[in-house]
C-alpha positions as CSV (number, residue, x, y, z in Angstrom):
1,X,-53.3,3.1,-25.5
2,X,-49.9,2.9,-25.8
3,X,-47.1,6.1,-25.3
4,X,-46.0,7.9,-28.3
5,X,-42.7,7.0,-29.3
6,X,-39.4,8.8,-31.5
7,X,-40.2,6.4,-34.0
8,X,-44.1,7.6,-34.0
9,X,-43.0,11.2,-34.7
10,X,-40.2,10.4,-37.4
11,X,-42.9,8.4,-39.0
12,X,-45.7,11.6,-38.9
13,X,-42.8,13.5,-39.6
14,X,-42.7,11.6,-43.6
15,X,-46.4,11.1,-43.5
16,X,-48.2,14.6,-42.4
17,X,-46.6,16.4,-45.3
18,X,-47.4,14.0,-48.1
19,X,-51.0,15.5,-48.9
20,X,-49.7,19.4,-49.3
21,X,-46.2,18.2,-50.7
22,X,-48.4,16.1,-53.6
23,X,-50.6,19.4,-53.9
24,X,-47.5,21.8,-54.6
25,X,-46.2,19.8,-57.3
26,X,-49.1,18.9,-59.0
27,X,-49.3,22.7,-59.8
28,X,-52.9,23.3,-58.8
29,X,-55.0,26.1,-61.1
30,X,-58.0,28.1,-59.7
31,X,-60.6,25.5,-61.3
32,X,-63.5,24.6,-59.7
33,X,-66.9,23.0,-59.8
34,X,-70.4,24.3,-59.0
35,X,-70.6,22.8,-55.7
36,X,-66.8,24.4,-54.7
37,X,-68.6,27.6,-55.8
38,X,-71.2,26.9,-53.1
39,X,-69.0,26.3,-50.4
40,X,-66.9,29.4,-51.0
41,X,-69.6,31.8,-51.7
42,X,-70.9,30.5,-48.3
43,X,-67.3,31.2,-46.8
44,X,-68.3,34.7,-47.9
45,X,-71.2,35.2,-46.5
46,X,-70.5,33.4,-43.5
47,X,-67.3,36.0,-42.5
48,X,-69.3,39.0,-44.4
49,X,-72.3,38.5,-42.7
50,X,-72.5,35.6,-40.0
51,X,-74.8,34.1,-42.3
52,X,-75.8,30.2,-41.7
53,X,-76.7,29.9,-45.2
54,X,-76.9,31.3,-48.9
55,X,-79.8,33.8,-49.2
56,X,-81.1,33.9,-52.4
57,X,-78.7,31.0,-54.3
58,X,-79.8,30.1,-57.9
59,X,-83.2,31.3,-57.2
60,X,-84.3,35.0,-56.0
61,X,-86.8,32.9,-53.5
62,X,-84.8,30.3,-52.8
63,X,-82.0,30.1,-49.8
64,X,-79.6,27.1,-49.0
65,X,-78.2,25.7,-46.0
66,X,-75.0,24.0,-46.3
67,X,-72.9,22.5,-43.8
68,X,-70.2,25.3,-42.0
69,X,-67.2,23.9,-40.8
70,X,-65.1,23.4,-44.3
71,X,-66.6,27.3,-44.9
72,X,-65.8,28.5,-42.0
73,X,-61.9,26.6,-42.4
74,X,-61.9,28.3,-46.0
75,X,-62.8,32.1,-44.7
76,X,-60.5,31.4,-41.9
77,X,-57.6,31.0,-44.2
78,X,-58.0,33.3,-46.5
79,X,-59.0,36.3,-43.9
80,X,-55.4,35.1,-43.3
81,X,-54.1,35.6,-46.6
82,X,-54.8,38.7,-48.6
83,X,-55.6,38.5,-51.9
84,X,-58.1,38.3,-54.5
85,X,-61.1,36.3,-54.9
86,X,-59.6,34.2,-57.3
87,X,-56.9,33.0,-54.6
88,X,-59.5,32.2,-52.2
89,X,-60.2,28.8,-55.0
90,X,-56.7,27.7,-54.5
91,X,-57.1,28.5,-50.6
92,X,-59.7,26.5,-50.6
93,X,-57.7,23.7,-52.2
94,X,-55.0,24.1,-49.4
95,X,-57.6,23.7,-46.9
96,X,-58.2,20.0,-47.9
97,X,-54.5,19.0,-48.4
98,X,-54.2,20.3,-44.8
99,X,-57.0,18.6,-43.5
100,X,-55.7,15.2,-45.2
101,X,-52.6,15.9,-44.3
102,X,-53.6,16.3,-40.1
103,X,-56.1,13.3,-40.6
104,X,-52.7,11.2,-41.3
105,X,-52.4,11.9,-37.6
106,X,-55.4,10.1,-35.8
107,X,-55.1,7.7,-39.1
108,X,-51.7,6.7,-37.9
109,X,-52.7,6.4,-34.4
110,X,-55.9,3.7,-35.3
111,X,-54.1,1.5,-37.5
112,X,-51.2,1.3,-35.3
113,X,-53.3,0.3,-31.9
114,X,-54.5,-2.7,-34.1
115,X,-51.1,-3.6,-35.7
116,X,-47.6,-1.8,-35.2
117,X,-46.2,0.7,-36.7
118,X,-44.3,-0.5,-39.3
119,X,-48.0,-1.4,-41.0
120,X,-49.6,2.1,-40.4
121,X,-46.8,3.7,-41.9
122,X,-46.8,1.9,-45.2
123,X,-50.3,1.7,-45.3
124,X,-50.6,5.5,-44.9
125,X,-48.0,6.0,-46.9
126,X,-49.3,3.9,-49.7
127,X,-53.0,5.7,-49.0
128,X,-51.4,8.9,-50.0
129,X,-50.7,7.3,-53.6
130,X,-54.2,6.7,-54.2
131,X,-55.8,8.9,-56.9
132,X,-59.0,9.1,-55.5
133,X,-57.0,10.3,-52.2
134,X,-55.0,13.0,-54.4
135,X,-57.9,14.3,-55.9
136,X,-59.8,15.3,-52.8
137,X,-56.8,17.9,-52.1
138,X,-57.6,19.4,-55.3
139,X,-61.8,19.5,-55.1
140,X,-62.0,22.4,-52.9
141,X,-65.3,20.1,-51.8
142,X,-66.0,19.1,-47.9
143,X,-64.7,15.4,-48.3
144,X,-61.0,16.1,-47.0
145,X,-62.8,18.0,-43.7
146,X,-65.0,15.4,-43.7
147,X,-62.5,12.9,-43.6
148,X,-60.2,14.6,-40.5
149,X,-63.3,14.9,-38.5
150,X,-64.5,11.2,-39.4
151,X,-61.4,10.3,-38.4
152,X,-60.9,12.1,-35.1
153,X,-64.4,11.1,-33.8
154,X,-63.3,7.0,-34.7
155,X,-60.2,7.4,-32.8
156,X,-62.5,9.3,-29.4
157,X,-64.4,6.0,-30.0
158,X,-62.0,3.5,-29.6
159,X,-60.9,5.1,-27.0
160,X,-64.1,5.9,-25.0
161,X,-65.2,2.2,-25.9
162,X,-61.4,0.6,-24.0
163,X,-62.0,3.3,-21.2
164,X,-65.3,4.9,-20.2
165,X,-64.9,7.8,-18.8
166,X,-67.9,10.6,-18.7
167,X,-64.8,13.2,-20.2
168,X,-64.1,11.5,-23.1
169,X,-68.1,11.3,-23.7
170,X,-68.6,14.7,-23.3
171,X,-65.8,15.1,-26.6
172,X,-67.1,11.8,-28.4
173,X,-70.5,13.9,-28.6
174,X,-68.8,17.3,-29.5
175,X,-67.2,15.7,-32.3
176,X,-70.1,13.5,-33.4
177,X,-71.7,17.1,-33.9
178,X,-68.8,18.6,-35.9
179,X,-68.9,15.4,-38.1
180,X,-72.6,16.7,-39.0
181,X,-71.7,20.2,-39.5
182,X,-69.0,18.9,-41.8
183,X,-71.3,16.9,-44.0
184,X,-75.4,16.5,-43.6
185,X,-75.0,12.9,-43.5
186,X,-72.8,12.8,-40.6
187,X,-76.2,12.7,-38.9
188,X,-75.4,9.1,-38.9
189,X,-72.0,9.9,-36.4
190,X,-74.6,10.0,-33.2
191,X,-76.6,6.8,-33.6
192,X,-73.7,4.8,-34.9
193,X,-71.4,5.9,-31.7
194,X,-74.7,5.1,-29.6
195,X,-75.1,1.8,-31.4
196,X,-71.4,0.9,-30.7
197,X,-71.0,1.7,-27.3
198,X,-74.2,-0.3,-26.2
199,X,-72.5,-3.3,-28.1
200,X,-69.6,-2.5,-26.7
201,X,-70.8,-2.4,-23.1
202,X,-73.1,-5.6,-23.2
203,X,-69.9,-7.4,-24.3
204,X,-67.9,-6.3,-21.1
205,X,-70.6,-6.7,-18.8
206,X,-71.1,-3.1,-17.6
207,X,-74.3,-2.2,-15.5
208,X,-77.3,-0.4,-17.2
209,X,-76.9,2.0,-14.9
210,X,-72.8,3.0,-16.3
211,X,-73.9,2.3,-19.9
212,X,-77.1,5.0,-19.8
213,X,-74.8,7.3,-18.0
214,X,-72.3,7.1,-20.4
215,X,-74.7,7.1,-23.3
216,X,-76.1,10.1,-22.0
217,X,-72.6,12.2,-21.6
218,X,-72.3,11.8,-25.3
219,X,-75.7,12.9,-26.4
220,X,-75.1,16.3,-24.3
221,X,-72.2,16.7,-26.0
222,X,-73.8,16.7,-29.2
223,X,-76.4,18.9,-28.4
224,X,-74.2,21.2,-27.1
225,X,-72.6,22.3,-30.7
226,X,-75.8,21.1,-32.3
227,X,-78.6,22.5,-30.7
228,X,-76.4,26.0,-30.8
229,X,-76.2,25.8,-34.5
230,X,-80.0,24.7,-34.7
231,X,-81.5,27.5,-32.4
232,X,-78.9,30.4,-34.5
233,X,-80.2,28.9,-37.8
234,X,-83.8,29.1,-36.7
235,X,-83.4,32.6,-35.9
236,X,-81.9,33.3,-39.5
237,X,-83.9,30.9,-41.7
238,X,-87.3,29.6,-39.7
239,X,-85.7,26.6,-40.9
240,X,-84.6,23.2,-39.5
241,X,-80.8,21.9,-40.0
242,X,-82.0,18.9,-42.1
243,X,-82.7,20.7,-44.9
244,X,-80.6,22.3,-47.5
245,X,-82.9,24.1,-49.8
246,X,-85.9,25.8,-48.9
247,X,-88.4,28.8,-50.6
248,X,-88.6,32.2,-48.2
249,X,-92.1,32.1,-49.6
250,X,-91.5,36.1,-50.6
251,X,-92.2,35.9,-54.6
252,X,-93.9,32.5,-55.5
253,X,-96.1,32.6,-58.5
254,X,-98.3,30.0,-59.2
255,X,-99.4,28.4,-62.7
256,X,-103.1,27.3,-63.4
257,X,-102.8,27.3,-67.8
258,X,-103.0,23.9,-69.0
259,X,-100.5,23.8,-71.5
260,X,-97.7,25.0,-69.4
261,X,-99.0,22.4,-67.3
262,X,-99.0,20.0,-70.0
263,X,-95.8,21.1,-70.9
264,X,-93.9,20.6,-67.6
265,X,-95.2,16.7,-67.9
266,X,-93.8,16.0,-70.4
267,X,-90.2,17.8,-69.7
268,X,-90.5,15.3,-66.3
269,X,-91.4,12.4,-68.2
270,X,-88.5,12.2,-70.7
271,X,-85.7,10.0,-69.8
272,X,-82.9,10.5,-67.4
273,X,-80.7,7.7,-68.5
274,X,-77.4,9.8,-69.0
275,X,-76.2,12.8,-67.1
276,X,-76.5,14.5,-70.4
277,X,-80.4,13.8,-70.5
278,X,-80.8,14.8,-66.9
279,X,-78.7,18.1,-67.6
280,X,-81.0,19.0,-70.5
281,X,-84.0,18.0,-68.7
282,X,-83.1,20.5,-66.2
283,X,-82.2,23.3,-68.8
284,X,-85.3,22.8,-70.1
285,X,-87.3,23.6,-66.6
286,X,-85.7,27.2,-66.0
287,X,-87.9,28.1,-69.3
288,X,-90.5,31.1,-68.7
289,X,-94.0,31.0,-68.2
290,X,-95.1,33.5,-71.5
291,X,-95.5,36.3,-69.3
292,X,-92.0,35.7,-67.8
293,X,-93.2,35.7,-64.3
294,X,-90.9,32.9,-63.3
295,X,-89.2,29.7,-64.3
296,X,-91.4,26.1,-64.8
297,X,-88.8,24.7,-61.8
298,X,-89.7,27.4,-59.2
299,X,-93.3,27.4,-59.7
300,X,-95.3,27.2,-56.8
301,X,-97.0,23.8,-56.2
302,X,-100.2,22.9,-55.9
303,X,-102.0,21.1,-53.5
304,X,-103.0,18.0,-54.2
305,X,-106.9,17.2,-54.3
306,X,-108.2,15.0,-51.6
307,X,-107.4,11.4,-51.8
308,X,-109.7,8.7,-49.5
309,X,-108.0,6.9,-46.9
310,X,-107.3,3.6,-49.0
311,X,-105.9,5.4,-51.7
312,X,-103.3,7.4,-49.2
313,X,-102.9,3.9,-47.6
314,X,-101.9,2.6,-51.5
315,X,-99.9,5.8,-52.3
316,X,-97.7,5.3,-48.9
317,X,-96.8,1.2,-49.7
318,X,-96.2,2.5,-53.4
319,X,-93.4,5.3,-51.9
320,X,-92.1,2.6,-49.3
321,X,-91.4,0.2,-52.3
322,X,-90.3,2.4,-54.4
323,X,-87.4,4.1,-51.7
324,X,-86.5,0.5,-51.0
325,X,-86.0,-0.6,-54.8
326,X,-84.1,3.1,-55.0
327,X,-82.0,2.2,-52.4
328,X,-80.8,-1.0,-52.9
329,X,-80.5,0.4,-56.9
330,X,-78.2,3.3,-55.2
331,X,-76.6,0.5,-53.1
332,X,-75.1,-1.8,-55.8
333,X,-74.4,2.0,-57.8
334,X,-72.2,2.9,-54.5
335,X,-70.5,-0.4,-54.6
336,X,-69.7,0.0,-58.3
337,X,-68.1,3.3,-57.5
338,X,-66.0,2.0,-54.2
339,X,-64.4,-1.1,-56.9
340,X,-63.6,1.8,-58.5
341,X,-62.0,4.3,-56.0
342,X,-60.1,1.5,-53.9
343,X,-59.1,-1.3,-57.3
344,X,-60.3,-4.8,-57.7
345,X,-57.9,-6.1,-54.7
346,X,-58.6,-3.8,-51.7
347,X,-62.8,-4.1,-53.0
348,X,-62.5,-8.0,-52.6
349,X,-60.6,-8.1,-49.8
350,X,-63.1,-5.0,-47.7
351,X,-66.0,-7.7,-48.6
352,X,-64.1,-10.7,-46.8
353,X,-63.1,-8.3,-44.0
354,X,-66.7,-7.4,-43.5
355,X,-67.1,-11.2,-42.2
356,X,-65.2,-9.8,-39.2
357,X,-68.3,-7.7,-37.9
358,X,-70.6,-10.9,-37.8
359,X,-68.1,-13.1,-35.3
360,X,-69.1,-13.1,-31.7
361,X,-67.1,-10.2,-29.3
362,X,-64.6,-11.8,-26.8
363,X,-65.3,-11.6,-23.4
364,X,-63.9,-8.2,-22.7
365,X,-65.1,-7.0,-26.2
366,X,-61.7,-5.9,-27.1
367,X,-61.5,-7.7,-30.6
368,X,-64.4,-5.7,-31.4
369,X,-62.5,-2.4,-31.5
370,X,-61.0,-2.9,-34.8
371,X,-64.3,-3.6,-36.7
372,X,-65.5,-0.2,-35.8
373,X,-63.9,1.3,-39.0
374,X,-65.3,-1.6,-41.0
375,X,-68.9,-0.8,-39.2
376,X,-68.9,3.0,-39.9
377,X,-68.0,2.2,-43.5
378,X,-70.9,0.3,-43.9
379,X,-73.1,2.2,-41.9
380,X,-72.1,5.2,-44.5
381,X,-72.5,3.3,-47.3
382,X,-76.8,2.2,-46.8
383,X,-77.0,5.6,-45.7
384,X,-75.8,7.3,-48.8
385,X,-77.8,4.7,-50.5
386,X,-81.1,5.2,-49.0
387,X,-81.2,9.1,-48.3
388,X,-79.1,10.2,-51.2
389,X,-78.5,10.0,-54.6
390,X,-75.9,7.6,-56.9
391,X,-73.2,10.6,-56.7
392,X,-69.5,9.2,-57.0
393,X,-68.4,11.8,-55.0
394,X,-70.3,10.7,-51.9
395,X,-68.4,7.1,-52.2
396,X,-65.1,8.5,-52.1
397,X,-64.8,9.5,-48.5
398,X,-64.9,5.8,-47.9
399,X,-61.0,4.8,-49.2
400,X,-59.2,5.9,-46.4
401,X,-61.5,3.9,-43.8
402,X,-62.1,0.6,-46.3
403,X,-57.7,0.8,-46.9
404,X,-57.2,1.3,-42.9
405,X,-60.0,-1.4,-41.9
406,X,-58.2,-3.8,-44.6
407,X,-55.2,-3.0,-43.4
408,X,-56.2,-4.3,-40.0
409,X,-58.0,-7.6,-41.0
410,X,-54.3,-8.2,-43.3
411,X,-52.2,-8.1,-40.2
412,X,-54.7,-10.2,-37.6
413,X,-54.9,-12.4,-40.6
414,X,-51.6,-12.9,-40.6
415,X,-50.4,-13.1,-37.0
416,X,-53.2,-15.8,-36.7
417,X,-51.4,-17.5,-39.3
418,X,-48.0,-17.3,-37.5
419,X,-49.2,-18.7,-34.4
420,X,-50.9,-21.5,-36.4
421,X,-47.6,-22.2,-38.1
422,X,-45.4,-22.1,-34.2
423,X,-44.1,-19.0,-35.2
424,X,-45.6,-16.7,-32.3
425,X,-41.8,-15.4,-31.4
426,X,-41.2,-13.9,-35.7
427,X,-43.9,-10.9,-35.4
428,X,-41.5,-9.2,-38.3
429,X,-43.2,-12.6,-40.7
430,X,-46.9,-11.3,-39.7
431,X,-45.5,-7.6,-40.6
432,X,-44.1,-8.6,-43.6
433,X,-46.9,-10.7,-44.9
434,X,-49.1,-7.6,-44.1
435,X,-47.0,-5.5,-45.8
436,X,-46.6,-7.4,-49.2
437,X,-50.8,-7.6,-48.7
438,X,-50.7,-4.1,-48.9
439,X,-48.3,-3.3,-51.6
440,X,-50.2,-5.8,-54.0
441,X,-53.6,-3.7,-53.2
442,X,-52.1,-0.4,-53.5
443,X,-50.3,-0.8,-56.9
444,X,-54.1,-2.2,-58.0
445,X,-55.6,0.8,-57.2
446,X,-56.2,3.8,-59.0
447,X,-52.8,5.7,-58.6
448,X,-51.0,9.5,-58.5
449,X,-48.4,9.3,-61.6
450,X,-46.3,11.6,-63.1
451,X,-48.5,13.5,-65.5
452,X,-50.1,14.7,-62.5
453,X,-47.0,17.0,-61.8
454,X,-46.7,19.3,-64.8
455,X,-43.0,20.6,-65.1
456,X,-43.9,23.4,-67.5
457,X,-47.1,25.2,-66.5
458,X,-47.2,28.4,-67.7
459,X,-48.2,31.1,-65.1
460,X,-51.8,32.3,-65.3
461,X,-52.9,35.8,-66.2
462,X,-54.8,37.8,-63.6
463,X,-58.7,37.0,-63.4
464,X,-60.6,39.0,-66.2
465,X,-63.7,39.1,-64.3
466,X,-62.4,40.5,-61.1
467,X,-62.5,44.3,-63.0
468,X,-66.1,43.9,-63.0
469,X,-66.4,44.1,-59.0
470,X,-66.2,47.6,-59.0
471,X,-69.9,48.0,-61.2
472,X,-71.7,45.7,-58.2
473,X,-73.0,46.8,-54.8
474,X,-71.0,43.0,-53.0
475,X,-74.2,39.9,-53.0
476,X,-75.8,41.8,-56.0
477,X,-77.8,39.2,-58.1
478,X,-76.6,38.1,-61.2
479,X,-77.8,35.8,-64.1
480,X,-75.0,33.7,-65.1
481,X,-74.7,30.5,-66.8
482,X,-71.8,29.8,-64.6
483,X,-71.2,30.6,-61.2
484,X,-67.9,30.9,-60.9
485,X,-68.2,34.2,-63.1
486,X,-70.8,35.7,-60.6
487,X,-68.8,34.6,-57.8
488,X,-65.3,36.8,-59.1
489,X,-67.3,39.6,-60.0
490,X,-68.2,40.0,-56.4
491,X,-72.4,39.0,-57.0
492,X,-74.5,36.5,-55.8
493,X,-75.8,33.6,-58.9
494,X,-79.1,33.3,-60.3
495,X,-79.7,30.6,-63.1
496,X,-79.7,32.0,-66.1
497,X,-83.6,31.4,-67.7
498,X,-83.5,29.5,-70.6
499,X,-85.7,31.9,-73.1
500,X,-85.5,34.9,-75.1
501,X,-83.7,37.9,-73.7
502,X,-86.9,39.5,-73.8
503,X,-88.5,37.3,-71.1
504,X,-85.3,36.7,-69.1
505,X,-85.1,40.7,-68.8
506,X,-88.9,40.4,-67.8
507,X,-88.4,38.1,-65.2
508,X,-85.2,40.2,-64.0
509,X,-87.3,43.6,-63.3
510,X,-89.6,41.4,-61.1
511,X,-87.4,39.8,-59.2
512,X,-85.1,42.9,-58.9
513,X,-82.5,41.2,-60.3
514,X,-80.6,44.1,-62.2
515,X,-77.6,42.4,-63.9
516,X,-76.4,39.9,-66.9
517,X,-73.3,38.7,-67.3
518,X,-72.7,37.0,-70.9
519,X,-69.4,34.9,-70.7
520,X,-68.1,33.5,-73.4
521,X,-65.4,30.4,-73.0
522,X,-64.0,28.1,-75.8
523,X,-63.9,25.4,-73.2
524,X,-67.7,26.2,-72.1
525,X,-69.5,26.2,-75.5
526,X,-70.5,22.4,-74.9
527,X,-72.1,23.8,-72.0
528,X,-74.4,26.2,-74.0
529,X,-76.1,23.8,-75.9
530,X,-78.6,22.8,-73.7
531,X,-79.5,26.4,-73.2
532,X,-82.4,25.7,-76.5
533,X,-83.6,29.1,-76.2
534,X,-80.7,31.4,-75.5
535,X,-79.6,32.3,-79.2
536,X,-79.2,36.1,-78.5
537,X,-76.5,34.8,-75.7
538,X,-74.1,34.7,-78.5
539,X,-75.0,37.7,-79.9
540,X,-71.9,40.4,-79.5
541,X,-74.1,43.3,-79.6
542,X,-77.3,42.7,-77.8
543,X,-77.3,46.4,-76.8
544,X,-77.2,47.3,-80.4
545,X,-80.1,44.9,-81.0
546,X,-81.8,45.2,-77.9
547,X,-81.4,48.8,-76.9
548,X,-84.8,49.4,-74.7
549,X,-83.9,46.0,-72.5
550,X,-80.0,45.9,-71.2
551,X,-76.9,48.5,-71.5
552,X,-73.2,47.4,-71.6
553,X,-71.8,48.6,-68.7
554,X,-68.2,46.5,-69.0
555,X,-66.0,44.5,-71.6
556,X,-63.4,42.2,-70.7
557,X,-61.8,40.7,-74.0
558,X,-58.8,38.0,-74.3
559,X,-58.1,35.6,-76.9
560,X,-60.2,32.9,-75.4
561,X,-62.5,34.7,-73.6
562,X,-65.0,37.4,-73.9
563,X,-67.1,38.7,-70.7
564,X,-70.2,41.3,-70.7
565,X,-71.9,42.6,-68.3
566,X,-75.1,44.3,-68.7
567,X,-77.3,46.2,-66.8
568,X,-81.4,45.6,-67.5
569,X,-82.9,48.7,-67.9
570,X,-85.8,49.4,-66.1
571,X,-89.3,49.2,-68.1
572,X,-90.9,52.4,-68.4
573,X,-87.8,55.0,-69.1
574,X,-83.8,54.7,-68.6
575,X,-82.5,56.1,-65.7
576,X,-79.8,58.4,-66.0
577,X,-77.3,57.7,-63.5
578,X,-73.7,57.3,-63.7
579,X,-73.8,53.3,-63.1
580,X,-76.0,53.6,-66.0
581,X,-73.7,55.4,-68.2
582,X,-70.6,53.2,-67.2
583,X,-67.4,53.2,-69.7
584,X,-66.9,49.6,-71.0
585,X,-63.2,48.1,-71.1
586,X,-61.4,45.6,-73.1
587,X,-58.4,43.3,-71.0
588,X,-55.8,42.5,-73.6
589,X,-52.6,40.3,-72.6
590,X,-53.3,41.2,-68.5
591,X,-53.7,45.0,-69.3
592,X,-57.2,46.6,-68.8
593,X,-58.3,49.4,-71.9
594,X,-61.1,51.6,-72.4
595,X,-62.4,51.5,-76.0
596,X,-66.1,52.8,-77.6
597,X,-68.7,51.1,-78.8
């Protein structure tokens, strides 16, 4: 490994600030998906509480376990920061232009050990540009922490596999475990670095006796951080780490009628073609059963009768067929996706480069080093495929290490072609042919332009919904259609039932699930539709209508926006408490009102 140089740190100097710098000017607004809810809901609970996971998320019964680190980073910052929940979205944004902008670091560091300098820093440089790359800053998802830990435990292995020394295996493990607790599927950090290293060893020649030894040092290392977070999570959950959804197994209602049963076959039987068919397939399961007891996707399932032996035997070669035809399926999908992340030219050129991986080591090994980014790539890639679904978001972790590794195969490449020309002594002619290599893939690639940095943003107005937080004991359940509006007014989600308001209020006084918050967006209506059963959502006065099953506790009005929040009365008589006989308020223009009703 060679010394840092002046020249090293002017070049981190330009490239470290790139991913925040990009952020700042692109303006970023406190917009988020469902999943970013998740994760910061979970930040939440994890600082609140010391929770590993979401008790009762979507689902009264239901709990979710969800990776910690990229939480724990978010709570971190914005324990740091006063402010109101609404911030914390935009912290949570910062959080992954800082961890994209500190993975330039070990990013740097790799390319450079395989090529110079002069090649990392335009390659880097150029990465930044990406689109797919930009966007990650503004996901408030796990894929930039993902990314800097990804990163971090590559550059360990390089090292550990040039040096082996029993310290640097005791790190390689730790951060093989933090690359799991940044994403499930960097399960796959262990056996790849276990896979590598055995290659690695066989081709230097090391004794068994070194190579279990230093096999060994990494996997305590891993269990160190792992086996921690397994036993705490145990204690919390009775659950394994593997899993990210589970039932608590305190209110499960089963269904025995045939026509609901009839029913449910043929929601799962219609197509899933588009997204849009899958999202109103799934609309339709959070229907009632007619008594309102619970929703056809959280029924209880029932056992299966006995099968004989040959039948189970069929069953199992049907399932192992059927994974395999999914997975290659997912495969091609994931390949699709990466042509589209990376552009036409870096996608080709990733495909010759993976031709590196299948040439025979050296003697000491050492020209296997660089096809470790190429490997892990590929090792991701027919993971994703086989345990997950066809999710373009899952691909897009990959541009960084398909760029760097291409990067690398450009400038070898090239130097061989110097030496084959006689012209060992002009390294600047392998740099430069590298460098034009580079240029032509990044300007083929999806790229940040200029309408991505708005010059005339106007500012925002303060978040309606955060008025509501003073009607809700913090975590209180709340039907939503959108999370984010459960989130801001300080409760914990449950999905909305698609039915009448007299079931869902049913279903809310067994579940103890007191509140209903109707939100009403112009840019959300599309949303709505698939709700088929939900007609009284729109209705402005559903305590006028329906004045035995909810009371308006709180208005919050704009011009685009309208925001309710109701309170299901309980079934026999209304109580009379002073919750119950709350003042509703109207926001107008960033001022809060009172006005009757």
């Amino acid at each position: 490994m060679r010394l840092i140089s002046v020249r090293d740190l002017a070049c981190l100097a330009i490239l470290v600030p790139l991913a925040p710098m990009l952020l700042f000017l692109s303006r970023p607004r406190p917009v988020i998906s469902k999943d970013g809810i998740a994760y910061i809901t979970f930040a939440r609970e994890l600082f609140s509480k010391f929770s590993l996971h979401l008790p009762a998320w979507i689902h009264v019964d239901s709990g979710m376990i969800l990776p910690p680190i990229f939480p724990f980073l978010v709570g971190m910052a914005d324990g740091l920061s006063p402010g109101s929940d609404g911030d914390t979205i935009l912290i949570a944004k910062w959080v992954c232009a800082i961890c994209l902008s500190l993975a330039s670091i070990p990013l740097y560091f790799l390319l450079s050990s395989y090529s110079n300098r002069v090649v990392s820093f335009f390659t880097i440089g150029g990465l930044h540009l990406s689109l797919e790359y930009f966007k990650m800053s503004r996901s408030a998802l796990t894929e930039a922490s993902f990314i800097l830990v990804v990163t971090v435990m590559l550059f360990a292995l390089t090292r550990f596999s040039e040096r082996f020394d029993p310290r640097l295996g005791i790190w390689l493990g730790l951060l093989c475990a933090l690359t799991f607790l940044t994403r499930q599927i960097g399960l796959i950090a262990l056996p790849f670095c276990v896979g590598w290293l055995t290659i690695s060893g066989w081709a230097k020649g090391i004794s068994q006796r070194e190579l279990i030894g230093m096999l060994t040092t990494v996997t305590v290392g891993f269990f160190i951080i792992f086996g921690s977070y397994a036993g705490l999570l145990y204690a919390q959950t009775g659950q394994h780490p593997f899993r990210q959804n589970f039932r608590w197994n305190h209110y499960a209602v089963s269904n025995h009628d045939p026509a609901v049963l009839e029913d449910i076959e043929r929601i799962q039987a219609s197509p899933e073609g588009l997204y849009s068919q899958i999202y109103a397939k799934r609309r339709l399961m959070f229907q009632l059963l007619p008594d309102g007891a619970e929703m056809y996707d959280y029924l209880l399932e029932q056992d299966n009768d006995q099968t004989d032996f040959a039948a189970e035997l069929e069953s199992s070669a049907a399932t192992i067929f059927r994974i395999a035809q999914d997975a290659a399926s997912n495969l091609k999908g994931n390949l699709d996706h990466l042509k589209r992340n990376v552009g036409v030219f870096y996608y080709y050129a990733f495909l010759l480069a993976t031709l590196s991986i299948f040439l025979p080591p050296s003697r000491n090994g050492s020209d296997w080093y660089p096809r470790t980014i190429l490997a892990f790539a590929w090792m991701y890639l027919f993971s994703i495929s086989l345990l997950g679904d066809l999710v373009a978001r899952y691909v897009v972790v990959l541009v960084p290490f398909v760029i760097l590794a291409t990067a690398i195969e450009f400038f070898r490449v090239a130097r061989k072609f110097t030496e084959y020309i006689w012209l060992p002594k002009l390294s600047s002619i392998a740099t430069l042919l590298t460098i034009m290599l580079i240029g032509m893939g990044t300007f083929s690639m999806p790229r940040v332009h200029s309408g991505h940095f708005p010059t005339d943003v106007k500012k925002l107005p303060p978040w309606p919904q955060l008025t509501f937080r003073k009607m809700l004991e913090p975590g209180s359940r709340v039907f939503t259609m959108h999370p984010l509006d459960s989130y801001l007014i300080g409760g914990t989600w449950m999905i909305l039932p698609n039915d009448s308001l007299e079931k869902v209020v049913e279903y809310g006084r067994r579940t103890h699930s007191r509140w209903l918050f109707v939100a009403r967006y112009d840019l959300r209506a599309r949303d709505e539709k698939y709700y088929t059963k939900t007609g009284w959502y729109r209705d402005r006065n559903l305590e006028t209508h329906y004045p035995s099953l909810v009371k308006r506790c709180q208005l919050a009005e704009t011009e685009h926006y309208r925001f309710d929040l109701y309170r299901i009365r309980p079934a026999a008589s209304v109580e009379s408490t002073g919750v119950d006989e709350c003042e509703p308020v109207i926001f107008q223009t960033g001022v809060y009102k009172s006005r009757p009703h």
